[in-house]
PAGU-287184 format. One record per residue (C-alpha): residue number from 1; y, z, x. Coordinates in steps of 0.25 Angstrom, whole numbers, m for minus. Each point is the difference from the previous one (the first is absolute). Layout:
BEGIN
[r NUM; [Y; Z; X]]
...
This chain:
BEGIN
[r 1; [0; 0; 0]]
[r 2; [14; m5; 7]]
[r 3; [14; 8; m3]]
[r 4; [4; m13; m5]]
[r 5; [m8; m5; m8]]
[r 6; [1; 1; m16]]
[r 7; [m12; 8; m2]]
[r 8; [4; 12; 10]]
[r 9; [17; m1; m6]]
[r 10; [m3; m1; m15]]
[r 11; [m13; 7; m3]]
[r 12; [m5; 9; 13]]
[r 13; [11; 6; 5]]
[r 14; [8; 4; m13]]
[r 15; [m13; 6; m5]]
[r 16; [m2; 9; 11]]
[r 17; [16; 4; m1]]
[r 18; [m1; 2; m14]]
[r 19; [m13; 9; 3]]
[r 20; [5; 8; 13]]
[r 21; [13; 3; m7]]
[r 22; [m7; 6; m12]]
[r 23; [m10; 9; 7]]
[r 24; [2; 13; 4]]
[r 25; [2; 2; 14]]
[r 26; [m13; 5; 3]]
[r 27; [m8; m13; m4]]
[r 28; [9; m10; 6]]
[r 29; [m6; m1; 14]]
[r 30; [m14; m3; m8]]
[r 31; [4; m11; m8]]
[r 32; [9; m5; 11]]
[r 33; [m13; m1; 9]]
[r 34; [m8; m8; m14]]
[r 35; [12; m8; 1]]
[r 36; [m2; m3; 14]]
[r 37; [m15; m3; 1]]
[r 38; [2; m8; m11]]
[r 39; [11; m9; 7]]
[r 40; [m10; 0; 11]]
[r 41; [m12; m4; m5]]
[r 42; [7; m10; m10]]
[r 43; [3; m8; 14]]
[r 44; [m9; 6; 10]]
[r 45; [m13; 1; m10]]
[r 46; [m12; 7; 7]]
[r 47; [9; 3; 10]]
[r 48; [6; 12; m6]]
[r 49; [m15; 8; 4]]
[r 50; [4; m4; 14]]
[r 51; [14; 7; m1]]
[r 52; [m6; 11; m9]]
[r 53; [m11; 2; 12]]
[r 54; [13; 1; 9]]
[r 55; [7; 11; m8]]
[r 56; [m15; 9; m2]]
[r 57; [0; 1; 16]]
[r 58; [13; 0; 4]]
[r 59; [1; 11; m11]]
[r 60; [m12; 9; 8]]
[r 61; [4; m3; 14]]
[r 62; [15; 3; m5]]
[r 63; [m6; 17; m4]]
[r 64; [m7; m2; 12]]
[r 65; [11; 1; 7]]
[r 66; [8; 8; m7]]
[r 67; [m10; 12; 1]]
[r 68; [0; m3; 15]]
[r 69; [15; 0; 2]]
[r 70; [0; 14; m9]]
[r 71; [m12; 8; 7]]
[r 72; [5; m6; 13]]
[r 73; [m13; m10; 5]]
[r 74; [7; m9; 7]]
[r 75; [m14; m7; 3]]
[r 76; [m3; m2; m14]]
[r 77; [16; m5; m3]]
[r 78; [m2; m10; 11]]
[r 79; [m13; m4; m8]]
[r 80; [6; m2; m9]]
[r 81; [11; m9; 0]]
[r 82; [m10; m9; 9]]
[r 83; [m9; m3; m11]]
[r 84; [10; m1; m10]]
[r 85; [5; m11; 11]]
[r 86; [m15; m5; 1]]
[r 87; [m1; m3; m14]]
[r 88; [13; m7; m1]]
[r 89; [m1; m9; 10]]
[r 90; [m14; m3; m2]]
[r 91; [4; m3; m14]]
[r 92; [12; m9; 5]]
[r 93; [m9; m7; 11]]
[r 94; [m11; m4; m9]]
[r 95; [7; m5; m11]]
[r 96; [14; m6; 9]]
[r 97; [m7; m5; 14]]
[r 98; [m15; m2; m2]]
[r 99; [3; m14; m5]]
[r 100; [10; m3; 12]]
[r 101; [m11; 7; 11]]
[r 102; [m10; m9; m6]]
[r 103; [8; m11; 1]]
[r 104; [2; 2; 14]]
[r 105; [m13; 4; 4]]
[r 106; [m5; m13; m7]]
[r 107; [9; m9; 7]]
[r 108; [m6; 6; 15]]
[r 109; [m14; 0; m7]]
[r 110; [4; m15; m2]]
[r 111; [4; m4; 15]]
[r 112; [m12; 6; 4]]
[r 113; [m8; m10; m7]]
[r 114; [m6; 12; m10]]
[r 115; [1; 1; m13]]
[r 116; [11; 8; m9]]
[r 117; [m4; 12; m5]]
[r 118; [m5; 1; m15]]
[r 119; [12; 7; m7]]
[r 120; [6; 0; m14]]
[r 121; [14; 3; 0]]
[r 122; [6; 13; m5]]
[r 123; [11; m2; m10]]
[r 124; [11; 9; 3]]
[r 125; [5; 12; m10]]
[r 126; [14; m2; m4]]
[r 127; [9; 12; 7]]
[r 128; [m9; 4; 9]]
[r 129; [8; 0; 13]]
[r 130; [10; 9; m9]]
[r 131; [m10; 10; m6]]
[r 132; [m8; 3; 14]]
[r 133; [15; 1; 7]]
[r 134; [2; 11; m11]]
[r 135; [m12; 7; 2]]
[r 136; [1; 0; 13]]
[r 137; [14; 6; m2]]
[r 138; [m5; 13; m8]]
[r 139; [m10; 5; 9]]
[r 140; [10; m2; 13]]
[r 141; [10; 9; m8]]
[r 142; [m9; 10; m4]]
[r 143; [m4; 0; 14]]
[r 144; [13; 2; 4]]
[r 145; [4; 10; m10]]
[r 146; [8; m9; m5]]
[r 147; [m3; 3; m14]]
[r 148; [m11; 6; m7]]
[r 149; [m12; m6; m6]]
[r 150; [m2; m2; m14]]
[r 151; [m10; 8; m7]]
[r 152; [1; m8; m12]]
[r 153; [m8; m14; 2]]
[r 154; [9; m7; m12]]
[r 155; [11; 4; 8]]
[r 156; [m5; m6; 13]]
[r 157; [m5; m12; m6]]
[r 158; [13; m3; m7]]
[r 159; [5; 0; 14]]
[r 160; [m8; m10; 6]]
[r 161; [0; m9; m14]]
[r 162; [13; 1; m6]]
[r 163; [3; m15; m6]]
[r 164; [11; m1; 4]]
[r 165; [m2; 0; 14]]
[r 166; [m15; m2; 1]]
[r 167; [m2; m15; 2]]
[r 168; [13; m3; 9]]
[r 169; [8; 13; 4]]
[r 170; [8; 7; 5]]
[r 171; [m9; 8; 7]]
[r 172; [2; 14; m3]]
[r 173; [m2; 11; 11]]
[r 174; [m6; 13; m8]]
[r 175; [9; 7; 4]]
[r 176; [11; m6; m6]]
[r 177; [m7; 0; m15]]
[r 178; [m6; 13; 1]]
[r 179; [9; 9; m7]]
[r 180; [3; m13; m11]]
[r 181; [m17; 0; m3]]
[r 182; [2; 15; m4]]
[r 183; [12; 1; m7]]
[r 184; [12; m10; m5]]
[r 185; [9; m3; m11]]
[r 186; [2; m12; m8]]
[r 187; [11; m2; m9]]
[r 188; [8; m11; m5]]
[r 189; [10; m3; 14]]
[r 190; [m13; m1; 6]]
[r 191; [m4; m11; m9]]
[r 192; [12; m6; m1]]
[r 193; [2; m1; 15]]
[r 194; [m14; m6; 3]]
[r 195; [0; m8; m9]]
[r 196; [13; m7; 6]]
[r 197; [m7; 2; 12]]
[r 198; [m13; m9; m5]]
[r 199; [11; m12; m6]]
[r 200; [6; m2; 14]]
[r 201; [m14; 0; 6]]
[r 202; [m6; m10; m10]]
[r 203; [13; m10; 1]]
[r 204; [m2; 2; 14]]
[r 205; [m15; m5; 0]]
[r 206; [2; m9; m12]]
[r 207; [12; m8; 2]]
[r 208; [1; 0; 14]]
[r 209; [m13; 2; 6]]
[r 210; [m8; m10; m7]]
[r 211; [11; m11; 1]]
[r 212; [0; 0; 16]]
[r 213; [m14; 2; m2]]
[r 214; [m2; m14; m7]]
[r 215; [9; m5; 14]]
[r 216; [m8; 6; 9]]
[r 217; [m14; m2; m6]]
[r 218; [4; m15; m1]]
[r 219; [3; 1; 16]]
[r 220; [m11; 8; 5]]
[r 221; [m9; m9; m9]]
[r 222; [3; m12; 6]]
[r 223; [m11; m6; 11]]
[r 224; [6; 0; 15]]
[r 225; [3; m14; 1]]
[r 226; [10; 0; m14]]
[r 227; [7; 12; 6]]
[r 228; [14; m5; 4]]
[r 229; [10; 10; 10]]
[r 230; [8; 2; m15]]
[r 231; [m12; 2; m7]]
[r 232; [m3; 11; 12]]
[r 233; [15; 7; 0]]
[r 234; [m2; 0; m18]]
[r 235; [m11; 6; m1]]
[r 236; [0; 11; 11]]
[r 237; [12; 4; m6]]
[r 238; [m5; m3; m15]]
[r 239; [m12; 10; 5]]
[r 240; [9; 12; 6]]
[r 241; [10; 1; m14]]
[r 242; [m15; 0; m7]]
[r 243; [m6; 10; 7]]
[r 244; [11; 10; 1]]
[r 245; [5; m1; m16]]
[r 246; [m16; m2; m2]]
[r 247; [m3; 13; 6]]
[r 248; [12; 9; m2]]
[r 249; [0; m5; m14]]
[r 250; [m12; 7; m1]]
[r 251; [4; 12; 5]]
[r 252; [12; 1; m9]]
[r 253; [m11; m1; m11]]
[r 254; [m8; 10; 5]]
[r 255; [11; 9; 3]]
[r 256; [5; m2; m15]]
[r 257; [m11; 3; m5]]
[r 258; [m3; 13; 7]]
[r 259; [12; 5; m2]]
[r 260; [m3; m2; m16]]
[r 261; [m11; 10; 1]]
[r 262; [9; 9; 8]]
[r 263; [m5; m5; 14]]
[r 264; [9; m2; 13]]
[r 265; [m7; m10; 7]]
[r 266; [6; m2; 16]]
[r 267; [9; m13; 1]]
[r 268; [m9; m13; 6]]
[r 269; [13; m8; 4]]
[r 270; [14; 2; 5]]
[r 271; [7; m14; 2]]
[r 272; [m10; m5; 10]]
[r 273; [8; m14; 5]]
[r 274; [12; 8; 2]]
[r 275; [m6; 6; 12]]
[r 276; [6; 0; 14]]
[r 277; [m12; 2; 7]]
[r 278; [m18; m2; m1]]
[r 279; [1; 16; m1]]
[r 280; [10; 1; m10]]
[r 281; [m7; m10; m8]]
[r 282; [m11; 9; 0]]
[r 283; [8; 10; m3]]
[r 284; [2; m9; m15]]
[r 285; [m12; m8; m2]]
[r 286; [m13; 7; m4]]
[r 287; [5; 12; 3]]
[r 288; [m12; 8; m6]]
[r 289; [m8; m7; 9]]
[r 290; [6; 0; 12]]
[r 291; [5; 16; m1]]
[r 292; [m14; 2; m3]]
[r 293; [m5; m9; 13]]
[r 294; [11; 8; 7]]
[r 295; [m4; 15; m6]]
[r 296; [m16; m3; 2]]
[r 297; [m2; m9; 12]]
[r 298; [12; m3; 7]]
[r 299; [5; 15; 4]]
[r 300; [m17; 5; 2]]
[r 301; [0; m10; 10]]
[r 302; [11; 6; 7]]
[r 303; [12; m7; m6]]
[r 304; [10; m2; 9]]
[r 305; [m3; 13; 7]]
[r 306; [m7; m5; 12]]
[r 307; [9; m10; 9]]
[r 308; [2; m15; m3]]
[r 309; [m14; m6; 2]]
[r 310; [m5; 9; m10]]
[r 311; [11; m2; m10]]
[r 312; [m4; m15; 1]]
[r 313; [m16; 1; 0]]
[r 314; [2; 9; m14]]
[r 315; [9; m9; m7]]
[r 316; [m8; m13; 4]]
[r 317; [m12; 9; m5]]
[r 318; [8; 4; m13]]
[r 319; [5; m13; m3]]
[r 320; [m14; m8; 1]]
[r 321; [m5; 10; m9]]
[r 322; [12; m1; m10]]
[r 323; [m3; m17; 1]]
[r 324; [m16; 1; m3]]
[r 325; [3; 10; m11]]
[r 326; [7; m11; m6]]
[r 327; [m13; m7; 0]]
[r 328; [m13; m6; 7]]
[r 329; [6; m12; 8]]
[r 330; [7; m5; 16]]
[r 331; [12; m2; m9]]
[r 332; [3; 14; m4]]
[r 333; [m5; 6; 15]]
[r 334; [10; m11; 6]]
[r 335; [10; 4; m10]]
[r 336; [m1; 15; 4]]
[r 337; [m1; m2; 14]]
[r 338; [12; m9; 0]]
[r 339; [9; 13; m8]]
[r 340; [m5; 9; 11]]
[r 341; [4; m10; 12]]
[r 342; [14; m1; m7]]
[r 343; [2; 15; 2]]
[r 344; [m6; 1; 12]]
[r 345; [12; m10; 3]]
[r 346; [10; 8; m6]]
[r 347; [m4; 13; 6]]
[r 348; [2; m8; 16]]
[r 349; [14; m7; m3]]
[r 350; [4; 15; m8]]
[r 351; [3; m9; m13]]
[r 352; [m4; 9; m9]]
[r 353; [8; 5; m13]]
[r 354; [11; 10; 2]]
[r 355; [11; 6; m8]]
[r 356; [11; m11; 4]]
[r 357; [m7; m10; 2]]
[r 358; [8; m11; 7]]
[r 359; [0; m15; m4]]
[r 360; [m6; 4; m14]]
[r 361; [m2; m14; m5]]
[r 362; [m4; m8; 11]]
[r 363; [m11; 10; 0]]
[r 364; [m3; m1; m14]]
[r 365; [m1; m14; 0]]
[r 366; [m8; 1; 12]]
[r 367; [m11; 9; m6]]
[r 368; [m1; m6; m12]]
[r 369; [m3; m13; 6]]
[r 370; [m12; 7; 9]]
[r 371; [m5; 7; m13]]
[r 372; [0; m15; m5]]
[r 373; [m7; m5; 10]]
[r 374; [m11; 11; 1]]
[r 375; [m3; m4; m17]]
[r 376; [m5; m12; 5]]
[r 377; [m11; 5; 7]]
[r 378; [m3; 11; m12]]
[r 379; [1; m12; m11]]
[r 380; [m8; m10; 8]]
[r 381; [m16; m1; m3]]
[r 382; [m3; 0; 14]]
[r 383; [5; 0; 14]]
[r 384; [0; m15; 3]]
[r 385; [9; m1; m15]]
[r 386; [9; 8; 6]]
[r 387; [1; m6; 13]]
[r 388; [2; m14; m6]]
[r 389; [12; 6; m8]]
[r 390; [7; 5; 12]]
[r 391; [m1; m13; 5]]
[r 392; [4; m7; m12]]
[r 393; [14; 11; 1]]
[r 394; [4; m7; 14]]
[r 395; [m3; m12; m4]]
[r 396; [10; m12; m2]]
[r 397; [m3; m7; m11]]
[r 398; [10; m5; m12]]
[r 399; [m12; m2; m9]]
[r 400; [3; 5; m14]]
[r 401; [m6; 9; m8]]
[r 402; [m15; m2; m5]]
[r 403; [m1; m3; m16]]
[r 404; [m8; 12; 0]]
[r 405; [12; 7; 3]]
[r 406; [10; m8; m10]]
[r 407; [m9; 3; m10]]
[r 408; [4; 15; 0]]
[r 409; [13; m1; 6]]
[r 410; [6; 1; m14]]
[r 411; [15; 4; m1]]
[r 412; [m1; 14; m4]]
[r 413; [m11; 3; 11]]
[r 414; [9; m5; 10]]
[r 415; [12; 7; m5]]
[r 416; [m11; 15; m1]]
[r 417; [m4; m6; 15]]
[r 418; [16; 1; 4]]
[r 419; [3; 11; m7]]
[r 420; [m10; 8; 4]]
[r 421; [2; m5; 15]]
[r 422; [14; 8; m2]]
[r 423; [m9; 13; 1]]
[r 424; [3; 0; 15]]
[r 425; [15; 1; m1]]
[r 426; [m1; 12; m9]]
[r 427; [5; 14; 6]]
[r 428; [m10; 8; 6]]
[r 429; [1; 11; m8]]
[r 430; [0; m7; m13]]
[r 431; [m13; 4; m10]]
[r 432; [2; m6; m11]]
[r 433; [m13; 5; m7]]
[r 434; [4; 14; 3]]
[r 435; [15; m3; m5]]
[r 436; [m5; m7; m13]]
[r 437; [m8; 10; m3]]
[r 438; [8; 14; 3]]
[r 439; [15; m6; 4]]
[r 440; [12; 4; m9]]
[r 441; [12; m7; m2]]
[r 442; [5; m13; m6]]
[r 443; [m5; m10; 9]]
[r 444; [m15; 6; m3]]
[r 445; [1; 0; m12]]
[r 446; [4; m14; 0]]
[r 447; [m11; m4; 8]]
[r 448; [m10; 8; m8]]
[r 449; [6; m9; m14]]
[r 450; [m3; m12; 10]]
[r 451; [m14; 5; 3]]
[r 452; [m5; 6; m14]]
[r 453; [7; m13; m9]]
[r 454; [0; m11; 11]]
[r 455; [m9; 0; 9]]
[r 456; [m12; 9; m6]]
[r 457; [m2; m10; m11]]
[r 458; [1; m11; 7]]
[r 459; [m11; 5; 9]]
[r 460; [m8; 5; m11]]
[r 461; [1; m15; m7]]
[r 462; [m8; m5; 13]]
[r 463; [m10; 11; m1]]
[r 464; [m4; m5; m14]]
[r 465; [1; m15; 5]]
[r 466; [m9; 2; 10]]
[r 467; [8; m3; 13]]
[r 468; [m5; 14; 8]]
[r 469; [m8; 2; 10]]
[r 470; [m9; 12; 7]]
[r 471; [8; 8; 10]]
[r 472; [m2; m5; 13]]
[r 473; [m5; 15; 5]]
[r 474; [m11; 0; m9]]
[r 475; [m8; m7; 10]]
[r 476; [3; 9; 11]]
C-alpha cells in the first residue's frame, strides 16, 4: 500500500484516524499496531511472518539485555546486543545480498569453465533494511542505558512496525521514541499540524517527484548508443530533483502522519543542495541514516579519535556500508566509496563547513554538481551504465533529444523540472514543511491556502487519475 495511492488516502488512513482518535488512550498502541501489520501484509504479503519473527527476538534479546545491564553482567549484556545484531544482519544478508553473492560466485564458477550453482532467487521484504536498522537500534541503547527496555511487547513491536515509517523511514533510534510509546497526547493541533504536514509531502511526491521522474525514467531508459550529451545532462538532473522531492516527500508524510497520532518523528532532510560542503550535506540528507551510521559505526570505530589514517580508514568503512545498504550492487558500493573519497578530500584541503563559510555560492554550486554527478552511479543498472554516462556528460555532441524524451517532456514537466531545479537557491535554513505546518504569520498562512486549495487538490486529481508511482526507497 503506497502513501499516494487512492486506497491508503480515501479509505485506510482516515479509517485508522477515525479509530485511533475515538479509542481511549489505552487501546491505541494495539489498534495502531493492526493498523500496521495490516498496511504491511497488504504490500508485503507473507512477508509480515518475517517481520513478526524479527519483532519476537528482538523483543527477548531486548529483556535479555536489559536484565543484564540491571543486575550488572556485562558478559550477558555483550551477548546480548551481538545476537540481537546476529539476527538482524542474517536477516538483512539473506534476504538483501544472497542474490548478488550468487551472482558473483556464478560469474567466477562460469570463468572457471563449471557450472553456476542451483539457486532460486530470494524475493526481497519491503523495508527490510529500515526495520533490522531499528532493531539493531533498541538493543545498542538499552546496552547503553540509553533507555529502558520495554516490558510490553505491543509497545515494542509498535516500534519497530509503526506504518508510518516502516517500509521507507525515518529510521527512528529507540531512544528518541521511548518515552512517546508510553505516554502521548493527541488533540486537535496535532491533527491539524500533521495533516498540513502530510499535504506538503504528497504534493512534494505527486506533482514534482513523478514528473521529473517521467524525465528521468525516459533517460535512464534509453540504450547507450541513443543517449545523447543532453540526453546525459536532462536526465541526471531530472533523477537528482526525483529522488530528493521523492524521498523527502515521504518523510514529510511520514512525519505527518506520526505527528497525528501524537508521535514526534526526527527530521529526514534539511535543505540538502543547499550544502556548502559532502559533510554538511550529510548533515541534510538522510539524516537518520547517517546519525545513525555515525552513533553506531562510525565513532565505535574510533571516529576521528585516532589520527588521520584512522579517521579516513573508518569513513571509507562507513561509507561502503552506507552504499551497499542502499542495495546488493557495484553501483551503490562505488557510489558510497566515491561520498567517502569526497570527504577524505575535504578533511586534506580543510574544506569543511564552518560557521562563516566563505564563497558560499560557489561552493554550493560546486557541491550540488558533485551530488549530481554521484546519482549517476546510484540510478544506473550497472557500473558500465554508468561509465557510459560519464562519457556521454563530456562529450560534444549537438545531437537533439531522443523522442523517447520528447514524449514526456510536456510543458508543465518542464516548468515542475525548473522549478523544482530552484531548490538550490533557496536559503539554508528555509524548511518549508516545518514552516507550513507550525509557522505563524500572514505569509504562512498564505502558503497554507495555497497548499490546502491549490495545490493538494491538484495533487489528489493525479492520485485518482492514476499518474503516481511507488516511492523510490521502497526498493531500498
Amino acid at each position: 500500500m503506497v502513501f499516494s495511492s487512492p486506497v491508503f488516502l480515501f479509505y485506510f488512513l482516515p479509517l485508522v484516524c477515525l479509530a485511533v482518535l475515538l479509542a481511549p488512550a489505552r487501546l491505541r498502541n494495539a489498534l495502531l499496531l493492526i493498523a500496521s501489520l495490516v498496511f504491511y501484509a497488504w504490500g508485503a504479503g507473507s512477508f509480515v511472518l518475517v517481520l513478526l519473527a524479527s519483532i519476537t527476538i528482538n523483543f527477548a534479546w531486548g529483556l535479555v539485555i536489559g536484565w543484564a545491564r540491571e543486575a550488572g553482567r556485562p558478559g550477558w549484556r555483550r551477548f546480548g546486543v551481538l545476537a540481537s545484531v546476529t539476527v538482524n544482519l542474517a536477516l538483512l544478508g539473506y534476504y538483501k545480498y544472497a542474490n548478488f553473492a550468487v551472482a558473483q560466485l556464478s560469474e567466477l564458477r562460469l570463468g572457471l569453465g563449471l557450472e553456476p550453482p542451483d539457486w532460486i532467487e530470494v524475493a526481497l521484504p519491503v523495508g527490510i533494511s529500515f526495520f533490522t536498522f531499528q532493531s539493531m537500534s533498541y538493543a545498542f541503547d538499552v546496552a547503553r542505558g540509553a533507555a529502558a527496555p520495554l516490558r510490553n511487547p505491543i509497545d515494542y513491536a509498535l516500534y519497530i512496525a509503526l506504518f508510518p515509517q516502516l517500509v521507507a523511514g525515518p529510521i527512528v533510534r529507540f531512544q528518541e521514541i521511548a518515552g512517546q510509546l508510553r505516554e502521548r497526547t493527541i488533540g486537535a493541533d496535532h491533527f491539524a499540524t500533521g495533516a498540513l504536514r502530510f499535504a506538503h509531502g504528497l504534493v512534494k511526491k505527486v506533482v514534482i517527484a513523478d514528473s521529473a521522474g517521467a524525465i528521468a525514467d525516459a533517460a535512464f531508459g534509453l540504450p547507450g548508443d541513443a543517449l545523447t550529451t543532453a540526453a546525459a545532462w536532462l536526465g541526471m538532473l531530472a533523477y537528482s530533483v526525483q529522488i530528493y522531492f521523492d524521498f523527502s516527500g515521504y518523510s514529510d508524510m511520514a512525519i505527518g502522519i506520526g505527528r497525528i497520532f501524537g508521535f514526534r518523528l526526527p527530521e529526514n532532510f534539511r535543505r540538502p543542495y543547499s550544502a556548502i560542503s559532502i559533510t554538511d550535506f550529510w548533515r541534510r540528507w538522510h539524516i537518520t541514516l547517517s546519525t545513525w551510521f555515525r552513533d553506531y559505526v562510525f565513532v565505535p570505530l574510533g571516529g576521528s579519535r585516532g589520527g588521520a589514517l584512522r579517521t579516513y580508514v573508518n569513513l571509507v568503512v562507513v561509507f561502503a556500508l552506507t552504499g551497499l545498504w542502499h542495495g546488493a550492487n557495484w553501483t551503490f558500493l562505488l557510489w558510497g566509496g566515491y561520498h567517502g573519497a569526497l570527504l577524505i578530500l575535504e578533511r586534506i584541503s580543510g574544506q569543511r563547513p564552518i560557521a562563516r563559510a566563505s564563497h558560499t555560492v560557489i561552493r554550493r554550486i560546486g557541491v550540488f554538481f558533485l551530488v549530481t554527478l554521484g546519482w549517476v552511479m546510484f540510478r544506473a543498472p550497472d557500473v558500465g551504465g554508468a561509465m557510459s554516462w560519464y562519457g556521454r556528460l563530456v562529450q560534444i555532441d549537438a545531437s537533439p533529444l531522443p523522442l523517447e524524451i520528447m514524449r514526456v517532456l510536456s510543458h508543465q514537466n518542464q516548468i515542475v523540472l525548473a522549478l523544482a531545479l530552484g531548490v538550490v537557491l533557496l536559503p539554508r535554513s528555509f524548511h518549508a514543511g516545518v514552516v507550513i505546518s507550525e509557522g505563524t504569520g500572514g505569509r504562512v498562512t498564505l502558503a497554507r491556502i495555497v497548499l490546502v486549495a491549490v495545490a493538494l487538490p491538484y495533487a489528489l486529481a493525479r492520485v485518482v487519475s492514476g499518474t503516481f508511482s511507488p516511492f523510490l526507497y521502497f526498493q531500498f
